[in-house]
Backbone as a printed PyTorch tensor [residue, N CA C, xyz], in Angstrom:
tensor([[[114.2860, 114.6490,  82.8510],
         [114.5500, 114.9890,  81.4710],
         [115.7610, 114.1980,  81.0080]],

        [[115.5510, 113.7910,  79.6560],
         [116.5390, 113.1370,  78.9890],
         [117.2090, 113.3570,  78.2310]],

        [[118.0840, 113.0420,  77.4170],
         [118.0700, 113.5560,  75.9040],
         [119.0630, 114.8980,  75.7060]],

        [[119.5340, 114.9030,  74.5060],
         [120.0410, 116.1840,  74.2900],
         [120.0650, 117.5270,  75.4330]],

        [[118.7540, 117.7690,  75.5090],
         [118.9190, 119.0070,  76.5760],
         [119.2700, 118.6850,  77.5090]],

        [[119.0890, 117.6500,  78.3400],
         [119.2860, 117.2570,  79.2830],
         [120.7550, 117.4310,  79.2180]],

        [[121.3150, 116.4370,  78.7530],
         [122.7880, 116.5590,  78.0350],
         [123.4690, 118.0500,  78.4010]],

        [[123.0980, 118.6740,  77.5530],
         [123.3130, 120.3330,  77.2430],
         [122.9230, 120.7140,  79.0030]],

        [[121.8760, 120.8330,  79.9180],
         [122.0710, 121.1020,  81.2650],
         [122.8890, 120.9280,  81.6810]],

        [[123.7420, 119.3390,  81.6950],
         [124.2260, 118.4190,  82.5690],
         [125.4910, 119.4040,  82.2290]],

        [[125.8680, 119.2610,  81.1100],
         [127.1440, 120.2810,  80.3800],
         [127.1640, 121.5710,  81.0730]],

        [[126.3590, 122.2940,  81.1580],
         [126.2750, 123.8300,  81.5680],
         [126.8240, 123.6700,  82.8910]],

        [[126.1220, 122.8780,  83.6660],
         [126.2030, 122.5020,  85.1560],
         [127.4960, 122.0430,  85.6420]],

        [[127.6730, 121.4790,  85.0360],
         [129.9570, 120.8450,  85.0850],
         [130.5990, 122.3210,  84.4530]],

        [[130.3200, 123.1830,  83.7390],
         [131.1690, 124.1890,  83.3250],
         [130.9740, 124.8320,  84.0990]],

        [[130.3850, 125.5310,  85.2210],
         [130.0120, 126.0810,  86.2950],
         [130.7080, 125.5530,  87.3150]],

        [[130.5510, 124.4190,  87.4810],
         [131.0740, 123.3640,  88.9680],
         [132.4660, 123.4590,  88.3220]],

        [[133.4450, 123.7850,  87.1990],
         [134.7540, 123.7580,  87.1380],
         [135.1680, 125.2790,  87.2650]],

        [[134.3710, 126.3830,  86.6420],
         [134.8660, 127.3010,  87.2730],
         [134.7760, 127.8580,  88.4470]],

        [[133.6480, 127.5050,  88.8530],
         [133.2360, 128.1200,  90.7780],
         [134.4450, 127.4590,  91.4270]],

        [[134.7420, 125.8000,  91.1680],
         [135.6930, 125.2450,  91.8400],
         [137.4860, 125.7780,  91.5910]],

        [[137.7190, 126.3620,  90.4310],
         [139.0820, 127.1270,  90.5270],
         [138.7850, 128.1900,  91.3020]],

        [[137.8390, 129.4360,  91.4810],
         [137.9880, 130.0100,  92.7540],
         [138.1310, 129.9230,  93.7040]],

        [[137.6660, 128.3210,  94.4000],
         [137.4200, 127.9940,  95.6570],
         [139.1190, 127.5350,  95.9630]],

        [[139.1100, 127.1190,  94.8840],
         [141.0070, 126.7120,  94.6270],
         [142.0170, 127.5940,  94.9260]],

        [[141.5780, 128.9040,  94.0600],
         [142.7110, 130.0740,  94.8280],
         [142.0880, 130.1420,  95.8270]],

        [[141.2690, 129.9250,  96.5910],
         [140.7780, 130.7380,  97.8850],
         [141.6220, 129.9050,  99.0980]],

        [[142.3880, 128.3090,  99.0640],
         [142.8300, 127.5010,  99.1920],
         [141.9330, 126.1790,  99.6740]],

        [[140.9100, 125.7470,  98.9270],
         [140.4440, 124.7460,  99.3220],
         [141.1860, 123.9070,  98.2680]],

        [[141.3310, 122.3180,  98.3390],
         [142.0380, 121.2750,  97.6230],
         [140.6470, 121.0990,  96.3360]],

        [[141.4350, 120.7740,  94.8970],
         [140.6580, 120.9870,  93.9190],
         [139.2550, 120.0250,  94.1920]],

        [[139.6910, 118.8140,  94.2960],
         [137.8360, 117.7420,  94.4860],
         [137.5750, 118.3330,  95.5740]],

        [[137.6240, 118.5330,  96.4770],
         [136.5840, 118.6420,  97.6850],
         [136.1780, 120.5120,  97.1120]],

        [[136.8640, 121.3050,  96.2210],
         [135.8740, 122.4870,  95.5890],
         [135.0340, 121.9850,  94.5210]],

        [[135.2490, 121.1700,  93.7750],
         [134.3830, 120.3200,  92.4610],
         [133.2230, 120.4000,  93.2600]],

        [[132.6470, 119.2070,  94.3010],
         [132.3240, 118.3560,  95.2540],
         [131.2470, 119.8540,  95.9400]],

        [[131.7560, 120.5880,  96.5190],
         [131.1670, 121.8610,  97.3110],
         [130.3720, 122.3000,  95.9010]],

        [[131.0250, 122.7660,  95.1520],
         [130.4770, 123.5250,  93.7470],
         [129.4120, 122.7260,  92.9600]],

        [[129.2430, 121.6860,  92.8890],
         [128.5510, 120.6540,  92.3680],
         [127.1120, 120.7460,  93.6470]],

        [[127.5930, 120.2210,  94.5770],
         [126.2760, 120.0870,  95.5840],
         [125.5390, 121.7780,  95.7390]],

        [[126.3470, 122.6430,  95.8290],
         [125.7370, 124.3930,  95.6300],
         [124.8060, 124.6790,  94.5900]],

        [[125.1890, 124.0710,  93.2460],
         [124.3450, 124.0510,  92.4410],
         [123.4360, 123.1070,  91.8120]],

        [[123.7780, 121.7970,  92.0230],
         [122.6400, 120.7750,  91.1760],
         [121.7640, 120.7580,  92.1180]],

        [[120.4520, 120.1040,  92.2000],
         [119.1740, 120.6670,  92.5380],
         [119.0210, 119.6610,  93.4160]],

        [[119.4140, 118.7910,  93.8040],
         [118.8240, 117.9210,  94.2800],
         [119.3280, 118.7360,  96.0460]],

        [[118.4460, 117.8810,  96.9880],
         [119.1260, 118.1730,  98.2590],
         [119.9800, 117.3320,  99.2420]],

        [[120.2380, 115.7490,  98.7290],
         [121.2030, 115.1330,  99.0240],
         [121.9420, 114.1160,  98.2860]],

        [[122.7130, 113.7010,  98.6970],
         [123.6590, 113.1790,  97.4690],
         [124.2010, 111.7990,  98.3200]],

        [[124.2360, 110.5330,  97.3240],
         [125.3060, 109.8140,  97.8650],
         [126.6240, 110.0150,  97.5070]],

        [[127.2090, 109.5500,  97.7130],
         [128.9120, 109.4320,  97.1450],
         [128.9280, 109.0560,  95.7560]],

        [[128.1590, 107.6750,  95.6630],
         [128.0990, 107.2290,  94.2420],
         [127.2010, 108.5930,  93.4990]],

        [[126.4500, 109.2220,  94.0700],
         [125.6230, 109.9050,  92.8640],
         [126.9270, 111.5020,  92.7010]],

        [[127.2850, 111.6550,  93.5240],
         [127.8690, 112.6690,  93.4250],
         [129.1960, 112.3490,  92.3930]],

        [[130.0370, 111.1840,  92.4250],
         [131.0520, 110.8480,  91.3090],
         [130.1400, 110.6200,  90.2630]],

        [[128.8320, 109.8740,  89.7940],
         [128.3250, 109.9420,  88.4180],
         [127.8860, 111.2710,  87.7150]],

        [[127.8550, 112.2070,  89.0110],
         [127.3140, 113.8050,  88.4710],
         [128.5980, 114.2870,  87.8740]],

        [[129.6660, 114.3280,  89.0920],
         [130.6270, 114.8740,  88.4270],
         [132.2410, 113.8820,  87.4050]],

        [[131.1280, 112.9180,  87.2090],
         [132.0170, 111.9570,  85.9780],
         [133.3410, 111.9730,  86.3580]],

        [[133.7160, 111.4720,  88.0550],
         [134.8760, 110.5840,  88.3870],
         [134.5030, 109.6500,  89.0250]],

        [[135.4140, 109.2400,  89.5470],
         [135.4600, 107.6050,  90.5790],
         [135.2820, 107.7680,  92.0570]],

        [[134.6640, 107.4100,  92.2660],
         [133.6770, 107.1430,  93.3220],
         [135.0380, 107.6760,  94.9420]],

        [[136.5440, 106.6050,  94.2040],
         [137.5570, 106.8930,  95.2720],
         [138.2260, 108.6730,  95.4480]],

        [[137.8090, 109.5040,  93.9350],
         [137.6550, 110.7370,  94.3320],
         [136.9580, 111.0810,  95.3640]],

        [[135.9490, 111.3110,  95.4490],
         [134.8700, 111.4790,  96.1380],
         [135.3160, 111.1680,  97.5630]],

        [[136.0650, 109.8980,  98.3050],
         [135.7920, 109.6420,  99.1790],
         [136.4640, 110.8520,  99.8790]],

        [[138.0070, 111.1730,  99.6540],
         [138.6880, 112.3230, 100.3210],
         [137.8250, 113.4380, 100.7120]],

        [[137.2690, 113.9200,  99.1240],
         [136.4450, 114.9530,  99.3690],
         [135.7550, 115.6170, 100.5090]],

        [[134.8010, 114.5660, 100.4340],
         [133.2230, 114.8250, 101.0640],
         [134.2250, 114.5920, 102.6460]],

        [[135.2560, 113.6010, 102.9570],
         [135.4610, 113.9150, 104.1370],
         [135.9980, 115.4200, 104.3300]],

        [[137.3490, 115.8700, 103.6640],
         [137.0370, 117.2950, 103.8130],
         [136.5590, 117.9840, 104.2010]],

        [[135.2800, 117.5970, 103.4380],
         [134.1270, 119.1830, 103.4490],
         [133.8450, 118.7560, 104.5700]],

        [[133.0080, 117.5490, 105.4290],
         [132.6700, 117.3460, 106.5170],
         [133.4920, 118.1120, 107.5100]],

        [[134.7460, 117.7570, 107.5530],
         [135.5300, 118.1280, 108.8940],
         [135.5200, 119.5930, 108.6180]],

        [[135.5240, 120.5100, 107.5150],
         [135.4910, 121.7690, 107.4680],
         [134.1150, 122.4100, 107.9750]],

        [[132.9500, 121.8720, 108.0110],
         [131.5580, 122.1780, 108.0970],
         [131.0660, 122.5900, 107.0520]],

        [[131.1240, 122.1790, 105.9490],
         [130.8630, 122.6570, 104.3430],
         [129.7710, 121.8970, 103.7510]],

        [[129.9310, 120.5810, 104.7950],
         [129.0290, 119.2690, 104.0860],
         [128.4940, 118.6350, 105.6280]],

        [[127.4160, 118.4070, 105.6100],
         [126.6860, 117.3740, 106.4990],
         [126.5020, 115.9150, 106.4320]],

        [[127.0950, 114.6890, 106.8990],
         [126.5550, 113.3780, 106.6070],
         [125.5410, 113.1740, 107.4440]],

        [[124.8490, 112.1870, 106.9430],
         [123.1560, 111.9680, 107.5440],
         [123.6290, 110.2400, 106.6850]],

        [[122.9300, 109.2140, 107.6830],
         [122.4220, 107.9820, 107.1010],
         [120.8120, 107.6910, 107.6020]],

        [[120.6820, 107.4690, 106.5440],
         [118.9340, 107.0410, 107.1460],
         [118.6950, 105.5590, 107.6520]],

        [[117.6460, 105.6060, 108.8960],
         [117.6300, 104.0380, 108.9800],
         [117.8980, 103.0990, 108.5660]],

        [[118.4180, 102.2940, 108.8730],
         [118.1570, 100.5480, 107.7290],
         [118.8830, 101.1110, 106.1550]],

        [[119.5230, 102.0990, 106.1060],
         [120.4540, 102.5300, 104.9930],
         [122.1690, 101.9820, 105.3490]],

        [[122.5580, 101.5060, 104.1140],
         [124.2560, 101.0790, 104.2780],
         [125.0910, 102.8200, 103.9020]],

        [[124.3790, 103.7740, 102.9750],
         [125.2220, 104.6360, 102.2370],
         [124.8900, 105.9330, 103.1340]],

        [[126.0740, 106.4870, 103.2340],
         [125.9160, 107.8760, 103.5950],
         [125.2600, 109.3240, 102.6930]],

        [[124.4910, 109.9020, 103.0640],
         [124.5790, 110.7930, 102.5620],
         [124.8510, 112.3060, 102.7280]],

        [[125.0460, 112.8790, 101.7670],
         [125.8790, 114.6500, 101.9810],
         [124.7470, 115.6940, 101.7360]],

        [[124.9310, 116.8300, 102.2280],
         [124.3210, 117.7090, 102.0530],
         [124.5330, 118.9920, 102.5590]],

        [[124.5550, 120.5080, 102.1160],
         [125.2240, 121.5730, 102.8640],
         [124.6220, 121.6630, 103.7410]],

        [[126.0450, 121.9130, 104.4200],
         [125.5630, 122.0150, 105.7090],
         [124.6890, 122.8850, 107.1310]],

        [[124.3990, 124.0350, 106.0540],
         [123.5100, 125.1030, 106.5120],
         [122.5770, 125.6250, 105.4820]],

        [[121.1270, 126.2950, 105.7190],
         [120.7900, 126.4620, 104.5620],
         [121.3010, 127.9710, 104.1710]],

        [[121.2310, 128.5420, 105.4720],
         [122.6870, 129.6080, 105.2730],
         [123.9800, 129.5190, 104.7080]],

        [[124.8070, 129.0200, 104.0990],
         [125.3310, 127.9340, 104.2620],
         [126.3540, 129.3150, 104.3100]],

        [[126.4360, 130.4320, 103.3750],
         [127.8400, 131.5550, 103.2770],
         [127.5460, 132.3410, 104.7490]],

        [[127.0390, 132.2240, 105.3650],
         [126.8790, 133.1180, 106.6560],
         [127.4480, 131.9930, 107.9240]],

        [[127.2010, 130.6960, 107.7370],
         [127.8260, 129.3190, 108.3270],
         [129.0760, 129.4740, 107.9700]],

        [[129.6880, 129.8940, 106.7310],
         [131.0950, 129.8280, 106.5510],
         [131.8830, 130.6990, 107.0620]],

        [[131.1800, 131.7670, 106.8150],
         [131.9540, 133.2120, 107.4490],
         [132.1500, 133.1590, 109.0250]],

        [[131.0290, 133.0710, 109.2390],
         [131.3130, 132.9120, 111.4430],
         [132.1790, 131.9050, 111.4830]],

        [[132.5830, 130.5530, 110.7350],
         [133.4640, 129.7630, 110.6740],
         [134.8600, 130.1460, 110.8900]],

        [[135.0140, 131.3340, 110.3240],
         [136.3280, 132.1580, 110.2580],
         [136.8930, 133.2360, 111.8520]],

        [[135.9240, 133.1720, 112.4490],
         [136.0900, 134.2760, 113.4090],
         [137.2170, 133.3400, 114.6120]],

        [[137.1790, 132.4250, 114.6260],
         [138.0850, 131.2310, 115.6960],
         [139.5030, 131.6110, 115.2230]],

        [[139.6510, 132.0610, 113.5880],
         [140.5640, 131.8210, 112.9870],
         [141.3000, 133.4720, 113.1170]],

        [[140.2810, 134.6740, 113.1510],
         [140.7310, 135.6310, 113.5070],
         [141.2720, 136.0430, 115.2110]],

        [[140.4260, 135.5910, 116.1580],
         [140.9240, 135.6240, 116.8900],
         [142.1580, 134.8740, 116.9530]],

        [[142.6450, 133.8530, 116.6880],
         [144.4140, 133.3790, 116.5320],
         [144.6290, 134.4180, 115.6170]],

        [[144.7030, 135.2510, 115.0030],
         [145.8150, 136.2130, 114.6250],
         [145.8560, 136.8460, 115.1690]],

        [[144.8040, 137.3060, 116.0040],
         [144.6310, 138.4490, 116.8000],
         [145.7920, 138.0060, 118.0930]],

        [[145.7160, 136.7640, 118.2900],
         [146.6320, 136.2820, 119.9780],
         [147.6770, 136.1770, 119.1810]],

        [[148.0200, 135.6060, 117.9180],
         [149.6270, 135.8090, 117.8710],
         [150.4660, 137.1100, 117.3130]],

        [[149.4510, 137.8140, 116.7600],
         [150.2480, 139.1420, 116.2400],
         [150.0320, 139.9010, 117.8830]],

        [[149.2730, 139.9180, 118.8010],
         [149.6300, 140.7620, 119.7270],
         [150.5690, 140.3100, 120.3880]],

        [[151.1680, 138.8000, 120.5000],
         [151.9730, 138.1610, 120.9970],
         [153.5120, 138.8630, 120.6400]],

        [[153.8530, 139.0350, 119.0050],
         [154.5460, 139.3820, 118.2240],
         [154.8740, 140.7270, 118.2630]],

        [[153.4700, 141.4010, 118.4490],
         [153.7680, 142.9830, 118.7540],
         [154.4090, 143.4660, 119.8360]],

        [[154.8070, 142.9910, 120.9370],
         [155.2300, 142.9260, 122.4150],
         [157.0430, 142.4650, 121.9720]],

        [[157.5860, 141.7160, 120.8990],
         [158.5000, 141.5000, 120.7650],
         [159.1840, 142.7630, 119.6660]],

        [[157.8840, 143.9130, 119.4970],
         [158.8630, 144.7210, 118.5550],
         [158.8520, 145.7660, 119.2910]],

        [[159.8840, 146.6000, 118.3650],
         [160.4680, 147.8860, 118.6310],
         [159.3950, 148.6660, 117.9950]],

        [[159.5850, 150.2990, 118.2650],
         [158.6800, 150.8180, 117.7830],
         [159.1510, 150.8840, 116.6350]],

        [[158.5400, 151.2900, 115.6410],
         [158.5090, 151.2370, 114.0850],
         [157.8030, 151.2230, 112.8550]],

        [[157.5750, 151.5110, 111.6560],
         [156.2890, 151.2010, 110.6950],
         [156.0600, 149.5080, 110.5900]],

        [[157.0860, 148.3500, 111.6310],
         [156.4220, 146.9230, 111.3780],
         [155.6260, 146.9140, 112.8130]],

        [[155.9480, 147.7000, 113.7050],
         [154.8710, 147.6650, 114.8780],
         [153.9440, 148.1110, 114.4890]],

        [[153.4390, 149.0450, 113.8370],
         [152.8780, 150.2110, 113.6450],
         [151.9910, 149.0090, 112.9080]],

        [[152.4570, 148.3800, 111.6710],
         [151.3200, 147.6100, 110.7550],
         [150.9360, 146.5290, 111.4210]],

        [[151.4880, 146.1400, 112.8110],
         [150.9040, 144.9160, 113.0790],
         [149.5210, 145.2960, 114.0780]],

        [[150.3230, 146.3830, 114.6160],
         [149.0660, 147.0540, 115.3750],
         [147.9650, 147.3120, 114.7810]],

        [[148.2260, 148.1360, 112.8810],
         [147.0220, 147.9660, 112.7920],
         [146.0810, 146.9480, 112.3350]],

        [[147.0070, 145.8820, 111.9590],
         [146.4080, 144.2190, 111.7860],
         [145.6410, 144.0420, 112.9050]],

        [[145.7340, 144.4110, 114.5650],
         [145.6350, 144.1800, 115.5890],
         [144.3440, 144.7760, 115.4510]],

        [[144.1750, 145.6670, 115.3720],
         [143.1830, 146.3860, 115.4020],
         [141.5860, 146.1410, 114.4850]],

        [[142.4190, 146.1710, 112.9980],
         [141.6900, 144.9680, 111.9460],
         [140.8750, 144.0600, 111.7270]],

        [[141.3940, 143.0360, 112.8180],
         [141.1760, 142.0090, 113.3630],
         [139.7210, 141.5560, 113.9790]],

        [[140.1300, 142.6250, 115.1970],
         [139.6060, 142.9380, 116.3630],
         [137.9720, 143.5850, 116.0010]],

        [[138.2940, 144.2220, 114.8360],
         [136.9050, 144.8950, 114.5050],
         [136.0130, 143.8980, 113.5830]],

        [[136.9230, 143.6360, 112.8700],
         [136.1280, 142.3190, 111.8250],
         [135.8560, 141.0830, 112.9800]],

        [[136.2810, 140.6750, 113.9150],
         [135.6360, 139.9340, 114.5410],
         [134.7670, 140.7620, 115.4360]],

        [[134.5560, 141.8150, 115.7120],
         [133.1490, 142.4660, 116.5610],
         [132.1010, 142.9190, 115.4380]],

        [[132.3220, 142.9740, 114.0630],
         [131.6940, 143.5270, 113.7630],
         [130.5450, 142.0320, 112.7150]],

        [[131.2580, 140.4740, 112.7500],
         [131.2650, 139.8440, 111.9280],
         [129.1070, 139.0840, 112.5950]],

        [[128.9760, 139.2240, 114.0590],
         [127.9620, 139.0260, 114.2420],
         [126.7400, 139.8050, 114.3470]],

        [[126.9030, 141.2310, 113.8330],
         [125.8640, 142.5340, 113.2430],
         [125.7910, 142.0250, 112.0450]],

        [[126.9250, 141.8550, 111.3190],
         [127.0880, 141.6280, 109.5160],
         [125.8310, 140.5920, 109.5380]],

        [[126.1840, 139.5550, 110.2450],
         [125.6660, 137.9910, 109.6990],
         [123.8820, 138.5130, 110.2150]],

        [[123.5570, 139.0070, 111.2180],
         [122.5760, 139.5720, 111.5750],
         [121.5470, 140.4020, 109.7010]],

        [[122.1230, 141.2860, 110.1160],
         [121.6360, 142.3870, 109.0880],
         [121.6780, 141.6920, 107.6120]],

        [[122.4400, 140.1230, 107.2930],
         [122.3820, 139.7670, 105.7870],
         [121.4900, 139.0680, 105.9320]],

        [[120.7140, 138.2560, 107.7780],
         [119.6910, 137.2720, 108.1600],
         [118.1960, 138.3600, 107.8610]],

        [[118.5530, 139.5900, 107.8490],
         [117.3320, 140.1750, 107.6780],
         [117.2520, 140.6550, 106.3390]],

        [[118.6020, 140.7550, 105.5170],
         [117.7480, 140.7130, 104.3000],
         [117.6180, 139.6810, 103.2230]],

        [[118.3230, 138.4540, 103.9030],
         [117.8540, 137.4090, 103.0750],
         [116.4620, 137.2490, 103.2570]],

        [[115.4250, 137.4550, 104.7400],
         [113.9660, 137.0340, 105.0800],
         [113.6020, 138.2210, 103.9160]],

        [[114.2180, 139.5160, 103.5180],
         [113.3140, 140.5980, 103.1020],
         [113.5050, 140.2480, 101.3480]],

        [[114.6160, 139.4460, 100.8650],
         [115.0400, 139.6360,  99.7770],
         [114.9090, 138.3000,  99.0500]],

        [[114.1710, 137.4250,  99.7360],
         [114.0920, 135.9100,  98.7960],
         [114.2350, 135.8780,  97.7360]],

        [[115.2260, 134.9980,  97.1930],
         [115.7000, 134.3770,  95.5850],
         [113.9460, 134.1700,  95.1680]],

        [[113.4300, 134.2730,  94.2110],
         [112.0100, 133.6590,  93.8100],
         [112.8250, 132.2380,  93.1300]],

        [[112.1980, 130.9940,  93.5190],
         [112.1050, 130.1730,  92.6770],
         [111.9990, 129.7090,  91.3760]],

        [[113.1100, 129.5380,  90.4360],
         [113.2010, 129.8920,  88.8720],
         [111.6880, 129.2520,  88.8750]],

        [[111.2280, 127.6400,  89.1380],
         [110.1510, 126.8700,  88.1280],
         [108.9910, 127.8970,  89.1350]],

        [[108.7200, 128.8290,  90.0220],
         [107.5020, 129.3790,  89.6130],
         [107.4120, 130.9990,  89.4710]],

        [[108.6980, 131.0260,  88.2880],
         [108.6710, 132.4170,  87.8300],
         [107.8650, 131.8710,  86.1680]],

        [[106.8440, 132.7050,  85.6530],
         [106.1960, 132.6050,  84.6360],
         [106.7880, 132.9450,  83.3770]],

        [[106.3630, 132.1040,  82.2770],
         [107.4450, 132.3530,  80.9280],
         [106.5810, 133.1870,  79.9990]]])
């Protein structure tokens, strides 16, 4: 599609990819590589070069390059080159991709878990032992409890499929 509407999509689609990407911003990801995530989450296609991804999101190509490495080293983005191809291309990196992110995090709980118990051993008793313990504890459960979660959202994503907007009937 061309033309005006097209236009008007392309528009809708960047006002989306700028606000999804200030959340991802407070959440602390660096602003292009949330553009970049937010952009590939929603435009339709399923892979992207570098060049197509700066003409989508109307910067320079040398944006882009930081980015997409980013997301790579985070596991956010997949590179793939195809045979006898010079250009890389991106794509999320799970089709799970928020259940890929979340177990992503559990490496990160267990280090709080080893340094606040580390920390807790250096205090006295008190309400800052007391809160680290129950950080300790916190922790400890959100990482036992984070591979039932990802389980039970795998069974109702199979039970709860998005329907496909183009074959919902007008």
């Amino acid at each position: 599609m061309t033309g005006p509407a097209a236009d008007d999509d392309q528009d809708a689609l960047l006002r989306f990819v700028e606000q999804f990407a200030l959340v991802l911003t407070e959440s602390g990801l660096p602003r292009m590589p949330a553009r970049v995530f937010a952009y590939v989450l929603a435009e339709d296609a399923e892979r992207y070069t570098a060049a197509e991804l700066a003409d989508g999101l109307r910067v320079s190509p040398a944006a882009i390059s930081g980015a997409v490495r980013t997301l790579v080293q985070a596991g956010l983005l997949a590179r793939e080159r195809e045979p006898g191809s010079r250009a890389d291309h991106y794509r999320i990196y799970d089709d799970d991709v928020w259940a890929h992110i979340i177990m992503q995090r559990e490496p990160l709980l267990r280090r709080y878990t080893a340094v606040l118990s580390d920390g807790l051993g250096a205090l006295g008793d008190g309400r800052g032992a007391r809160r680290i313990a129950e950080t300790i504890d916190y922790m400890q459960f959100m990482r036992a409890e984070l591979p039932q979660m990802i389980e039970r959202w795998r069974k109702h994503r199979a039970e709860h499929a998005p329907v496909d907007p183009s074959e919902v009937e007008q």
